[in-house]
C-alpha positions in Angstrom: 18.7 0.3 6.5 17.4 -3.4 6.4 14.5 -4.3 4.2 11.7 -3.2 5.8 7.8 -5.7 5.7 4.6 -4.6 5.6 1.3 -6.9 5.0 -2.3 -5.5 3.7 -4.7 -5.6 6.6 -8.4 -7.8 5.1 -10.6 -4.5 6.5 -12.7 -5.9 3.5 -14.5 -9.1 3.3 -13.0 -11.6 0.6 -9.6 -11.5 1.2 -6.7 -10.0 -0.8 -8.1 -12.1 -4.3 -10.8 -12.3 -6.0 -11.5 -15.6 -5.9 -14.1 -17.7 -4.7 -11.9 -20.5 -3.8 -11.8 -20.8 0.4 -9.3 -18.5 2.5 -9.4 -18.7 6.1 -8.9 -15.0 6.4 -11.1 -12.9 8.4 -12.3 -9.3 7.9 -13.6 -8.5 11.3 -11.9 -5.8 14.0 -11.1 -8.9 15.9 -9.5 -10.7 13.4 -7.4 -7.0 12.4 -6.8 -7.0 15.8 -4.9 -10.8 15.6 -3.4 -10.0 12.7 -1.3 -7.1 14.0 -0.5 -8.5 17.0 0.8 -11.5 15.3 2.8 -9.2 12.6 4.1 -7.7 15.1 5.5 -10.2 17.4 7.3 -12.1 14.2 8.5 -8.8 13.0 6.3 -7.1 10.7 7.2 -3.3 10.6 4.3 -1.4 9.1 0.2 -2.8 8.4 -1.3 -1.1 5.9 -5.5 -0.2 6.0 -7.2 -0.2 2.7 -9.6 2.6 1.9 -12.6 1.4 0.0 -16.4 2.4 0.3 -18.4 0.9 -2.6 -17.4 -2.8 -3.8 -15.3 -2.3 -6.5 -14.1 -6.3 -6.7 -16.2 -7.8 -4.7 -15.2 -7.0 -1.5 -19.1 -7.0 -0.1 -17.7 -5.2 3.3 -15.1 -2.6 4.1 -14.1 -1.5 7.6 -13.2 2.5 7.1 -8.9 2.7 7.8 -8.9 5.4 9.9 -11.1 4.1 12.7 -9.6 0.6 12.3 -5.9 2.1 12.8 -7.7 3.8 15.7 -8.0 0.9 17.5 -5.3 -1.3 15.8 -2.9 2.1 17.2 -4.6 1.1 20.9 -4.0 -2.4 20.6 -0.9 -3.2 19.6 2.9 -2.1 20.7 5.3 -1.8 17.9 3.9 -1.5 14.4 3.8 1.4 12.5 -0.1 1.6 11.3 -0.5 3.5 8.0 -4.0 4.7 7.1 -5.0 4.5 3.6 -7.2 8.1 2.8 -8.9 9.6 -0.4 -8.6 13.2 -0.9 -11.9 14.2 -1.7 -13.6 12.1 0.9 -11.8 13.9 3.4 -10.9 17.4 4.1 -6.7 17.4 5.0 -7.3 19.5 8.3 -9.7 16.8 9.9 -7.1 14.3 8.4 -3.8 15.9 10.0 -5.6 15.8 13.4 -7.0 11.8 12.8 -3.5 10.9 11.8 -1.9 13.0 15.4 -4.3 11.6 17.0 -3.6 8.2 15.6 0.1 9.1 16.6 -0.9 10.2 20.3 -2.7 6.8 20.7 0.0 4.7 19.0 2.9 6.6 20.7 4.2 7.3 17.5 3.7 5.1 15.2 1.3 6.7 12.6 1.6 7.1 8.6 -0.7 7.9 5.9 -1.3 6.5 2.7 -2.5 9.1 0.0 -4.9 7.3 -3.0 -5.5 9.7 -5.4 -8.7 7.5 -7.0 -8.8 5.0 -9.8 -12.5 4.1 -9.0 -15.3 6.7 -10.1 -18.4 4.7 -8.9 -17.2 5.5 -5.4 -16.9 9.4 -6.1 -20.5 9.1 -7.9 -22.1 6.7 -5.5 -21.0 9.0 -2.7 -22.1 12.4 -4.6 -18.3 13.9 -4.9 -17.0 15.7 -7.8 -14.7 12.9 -10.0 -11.8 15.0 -11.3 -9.9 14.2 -14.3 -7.0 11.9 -13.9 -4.2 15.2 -13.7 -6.4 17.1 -11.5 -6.5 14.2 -8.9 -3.1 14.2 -8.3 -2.6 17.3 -8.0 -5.1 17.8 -5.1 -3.5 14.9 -3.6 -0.8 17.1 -3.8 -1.9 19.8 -2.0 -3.5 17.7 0.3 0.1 16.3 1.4 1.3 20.1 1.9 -1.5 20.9 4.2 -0.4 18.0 5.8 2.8 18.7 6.3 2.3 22.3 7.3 -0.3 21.6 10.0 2.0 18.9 11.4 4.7 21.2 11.8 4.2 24.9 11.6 2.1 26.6 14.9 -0.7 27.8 12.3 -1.6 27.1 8.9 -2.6 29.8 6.0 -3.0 27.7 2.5 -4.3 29.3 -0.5 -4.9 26.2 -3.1 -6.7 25.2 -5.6 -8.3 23.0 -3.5 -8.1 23.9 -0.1 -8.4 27.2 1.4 -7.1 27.5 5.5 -6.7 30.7 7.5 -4.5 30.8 10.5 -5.3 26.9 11.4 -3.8 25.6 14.5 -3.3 22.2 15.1 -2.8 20.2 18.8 -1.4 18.4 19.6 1.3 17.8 17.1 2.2 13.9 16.3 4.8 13.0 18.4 6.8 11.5 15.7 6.3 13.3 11.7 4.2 10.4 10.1 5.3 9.2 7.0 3.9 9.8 3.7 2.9 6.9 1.6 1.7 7.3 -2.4 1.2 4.7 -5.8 0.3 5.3 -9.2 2.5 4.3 -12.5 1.1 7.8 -14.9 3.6 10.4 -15.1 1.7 12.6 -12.6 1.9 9.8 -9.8 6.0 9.8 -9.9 5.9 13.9 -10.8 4.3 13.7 -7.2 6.6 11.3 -5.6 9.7 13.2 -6.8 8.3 16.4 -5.3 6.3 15.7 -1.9 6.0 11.9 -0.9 8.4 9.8 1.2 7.7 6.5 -0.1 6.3 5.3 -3.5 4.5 2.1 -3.7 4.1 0.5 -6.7 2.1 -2.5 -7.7 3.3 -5.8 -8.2 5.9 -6.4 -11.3 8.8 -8.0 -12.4 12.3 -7.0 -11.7 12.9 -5.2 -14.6 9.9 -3.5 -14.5 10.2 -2.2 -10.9 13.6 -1.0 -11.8 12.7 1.4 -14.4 9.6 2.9 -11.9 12.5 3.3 -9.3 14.8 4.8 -11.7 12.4 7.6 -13.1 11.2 8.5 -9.3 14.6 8.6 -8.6 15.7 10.9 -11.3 12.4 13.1 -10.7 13.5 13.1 -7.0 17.5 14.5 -8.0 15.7 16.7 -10.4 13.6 18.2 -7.8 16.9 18.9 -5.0 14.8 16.3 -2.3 15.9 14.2 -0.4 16.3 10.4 -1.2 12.4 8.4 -1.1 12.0 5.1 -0.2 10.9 2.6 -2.6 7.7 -0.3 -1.2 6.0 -3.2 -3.9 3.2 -5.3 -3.4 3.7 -9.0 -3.7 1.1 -11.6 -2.8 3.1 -14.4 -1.2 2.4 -18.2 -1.1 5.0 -20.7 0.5 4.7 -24.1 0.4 7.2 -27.4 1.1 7.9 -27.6 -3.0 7.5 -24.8 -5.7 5.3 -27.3 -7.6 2.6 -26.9 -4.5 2.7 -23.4 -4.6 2.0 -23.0 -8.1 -1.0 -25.3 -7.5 -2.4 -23.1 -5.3 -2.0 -20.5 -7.7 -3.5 -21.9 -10.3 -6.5 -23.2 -8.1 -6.6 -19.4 -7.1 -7.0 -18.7 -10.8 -8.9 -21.3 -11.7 -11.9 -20.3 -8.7 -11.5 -17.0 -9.8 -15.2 -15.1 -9.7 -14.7 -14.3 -12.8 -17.8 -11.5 -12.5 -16.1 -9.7 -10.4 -12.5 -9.6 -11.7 -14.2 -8.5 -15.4 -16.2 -6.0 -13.4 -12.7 -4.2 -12.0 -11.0 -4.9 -15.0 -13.3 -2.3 -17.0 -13.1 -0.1 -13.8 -9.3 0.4 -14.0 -9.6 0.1 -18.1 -11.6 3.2 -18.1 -9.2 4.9 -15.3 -6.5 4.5 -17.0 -7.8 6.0 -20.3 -8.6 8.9 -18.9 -4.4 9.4 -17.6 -3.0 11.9 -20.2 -0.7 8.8 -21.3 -3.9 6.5 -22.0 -3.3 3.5 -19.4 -3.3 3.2 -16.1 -1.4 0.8 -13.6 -3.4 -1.9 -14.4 -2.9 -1.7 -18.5 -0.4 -4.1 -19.0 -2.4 -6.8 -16.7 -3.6 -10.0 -17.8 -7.0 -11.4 -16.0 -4.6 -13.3 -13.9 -2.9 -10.6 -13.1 -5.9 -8.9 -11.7 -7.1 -11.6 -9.8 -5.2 -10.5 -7.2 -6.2 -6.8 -7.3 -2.6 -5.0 -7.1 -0.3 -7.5 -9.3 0.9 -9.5 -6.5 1.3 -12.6 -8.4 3.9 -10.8 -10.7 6.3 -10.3 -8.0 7.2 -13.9 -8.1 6.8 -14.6 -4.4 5.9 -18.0 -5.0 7.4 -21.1 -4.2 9.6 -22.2 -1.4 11.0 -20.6 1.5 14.4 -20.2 0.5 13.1 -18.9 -3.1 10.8 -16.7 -1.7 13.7 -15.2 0.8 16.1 -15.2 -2.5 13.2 -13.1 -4.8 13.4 -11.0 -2.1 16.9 -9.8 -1.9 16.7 -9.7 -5.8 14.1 -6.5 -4.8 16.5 -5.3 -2.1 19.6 -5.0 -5.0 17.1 -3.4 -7.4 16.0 -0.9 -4.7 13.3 -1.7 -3.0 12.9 -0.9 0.5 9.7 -2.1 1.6 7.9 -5.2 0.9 4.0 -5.0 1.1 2.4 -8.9 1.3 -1.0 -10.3 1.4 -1.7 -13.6 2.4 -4.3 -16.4 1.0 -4.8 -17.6 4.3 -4.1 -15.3 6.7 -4.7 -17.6 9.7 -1.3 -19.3 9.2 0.6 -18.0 6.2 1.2 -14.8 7.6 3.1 -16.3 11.1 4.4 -19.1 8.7 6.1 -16.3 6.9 7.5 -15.3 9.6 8.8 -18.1 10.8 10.1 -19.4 8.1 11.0 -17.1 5.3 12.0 -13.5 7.2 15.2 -15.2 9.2 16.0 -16.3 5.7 15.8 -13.2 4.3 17.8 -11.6 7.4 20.4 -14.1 6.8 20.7 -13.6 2.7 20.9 -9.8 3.6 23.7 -9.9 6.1 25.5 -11.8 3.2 25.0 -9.7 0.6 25.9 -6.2 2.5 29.0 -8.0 3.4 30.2 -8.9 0.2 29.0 -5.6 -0.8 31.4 -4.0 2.0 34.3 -6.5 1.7 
């Protein structure tokens, strides 16, 4: 299969940095509604809802994912719409029939996104239990089997940990099985990819880093008898006519960088990640740079030209990566710019490379 794109959808106000520096991107059902319709006529295959409730780097606003893809699902025609959910916010039965119904409306073209939580205000804000780092994922977990089981079996009897169902039916079923998204760098976040997920995201990073997450999912995969998962990174993308351009708007990115805010996430994801059995988290290794854009998009080095972006690009494809998950400064032009300009690029560097692969 080809390399597959995806883009964040803004369902929260401020864009996809934290920056105060000016983005014409809009957060607003009718500019989600342009968006996809946009990403899908230049040939964007998945959008991807964020789930957020409290402001947790400044994004003031936050449309909730599963009513966006709701009406995203009834107002566009051929992109697959994955919803972003937090176990613990949401029971998995009322989630199965959101997601078919999703499906229903969409004719088909439903997935789900499982966050396991980094960000305890929201749990505390909202009066839900916060679970230690382990335990998280292992509802998650569970939450992906009663998934599955209601999507698929004619009644559903589950006796968890953390969910309890007797003799549940479920109708209708979604028309196509959605797929199962997951991130998360700790050793329980790839323990769950190698057993239940069917694609692992993973946060910005270079190549060599990227390579040794896909490696150990892989291996945890093998390990586990499953079937092959696919692999998606996010990677915050800024074309411009010369490389030198695009790293100016990088560094005027940086540079306008409310730096409030980005401190204030940077000690939220500090004190996530302490709390992993391993001590740090996927933001550990992140610089205040880094975290102006909030999942390491920077480090993917989509920055400079078209053709460098397109060649960055395949350098992902031959390392494994399947999906590539982009956000835009300006969403009002970048992201049909990027379709314009660098995917036939890309489509033409892949043809060339899977036939010198095959010769």
């Amino acid at each position: 299969m080809g390399l597959q794109f995806a883009y964040w959808a803004p369902n929260v106000s401020g864009g996809l940095v934290i920056s105060n520096l000016s983005q014409k991107t809009g957060w607003s059902y009718e500019d989600n509604k342009r968006y996809a319709q946009i990403a899908e006529e230049i040939g964007f295959d998945y959008v991807l809802l964020q789930t957020r409730f409290l402001a947790s780097y400044g994004a003031e606003n936050q449309l909730e994912a599963a009513a966006l893809a709701s009406a995203l699902a009834a107002s566009t025609k051929k992109i697959n719409i994955i919803t972003a959910v937090l176990p613990g916010f949401w029971h998995p039965g009322v989630m199965a029939k959101i997601i078919s119904t999703i499906d229903h409306i969409s004719n088909g073209r439903a997935s789900i996104n499982i966050v396991s939580g980094w960000f305890k205000g929201e749990f505390n804000g909202y009066g839900e239990p916060w679970l230690d780092h382990d335990e998280r994922y292992r509802r998650s977990e569970e939450f992906i089997e009663v998934l599955r089981s209601l999507w698929t079996k004619d009644s559903t009897t589950y006796r968890g940990n953390f969910y309890r169902l007797n003799d549940a039916p479920l109708k209708p079923k979604p028309i196509n099985p959605p797929k199962i998204f997951q991130g998360g760098t700790s050793k329980a976040a790839k323990e769950m990819a190698g057993r239940v997920s069917d694609v692992y995201f993973t946060n910005g990073g270079t190549l060599e880093e990227l390579k040794a997450q896909i490696d150990e999912v892989k291996a945890l995969r093998k390990a586990n008898g499953k079937d092959e998962i696919q692999f998606g990174v996010n990677g915050f993308v800024i074309v411009r006519d010369t490389e030198e351009e695009a790293k100016l708007v990088l560094r005027d990115i940086v540079e306008n960088a409310n730096v409030e805010a980005v401190e204030g996430f940077r000690d939220s994801v500090k004190a996530a990640g302490a709390s992993s059995p391993e001590g740090k988290g996927m933001w550990s290794e992140s610089t205040f740079e880094d975290l102006v854009q909030y999942n390491d998009g920077f480090k993917t080095g989509l920055i400079g030209t078209a053709e460098q972006v397109a060649d960055q690009i395949i350098e992902l494809k031959k390392i494994g990566i399947d999906i590539v998950l982009t956000g835009f400064l300006h969403y009002e032009e970048e992201l049909r710019a990027f379709g314009e300009k660098v995917l036939p690029l890309v489509r033409q560097k892949e043809a060339k490379l899977i036939k010198t692969l095959q010769a």
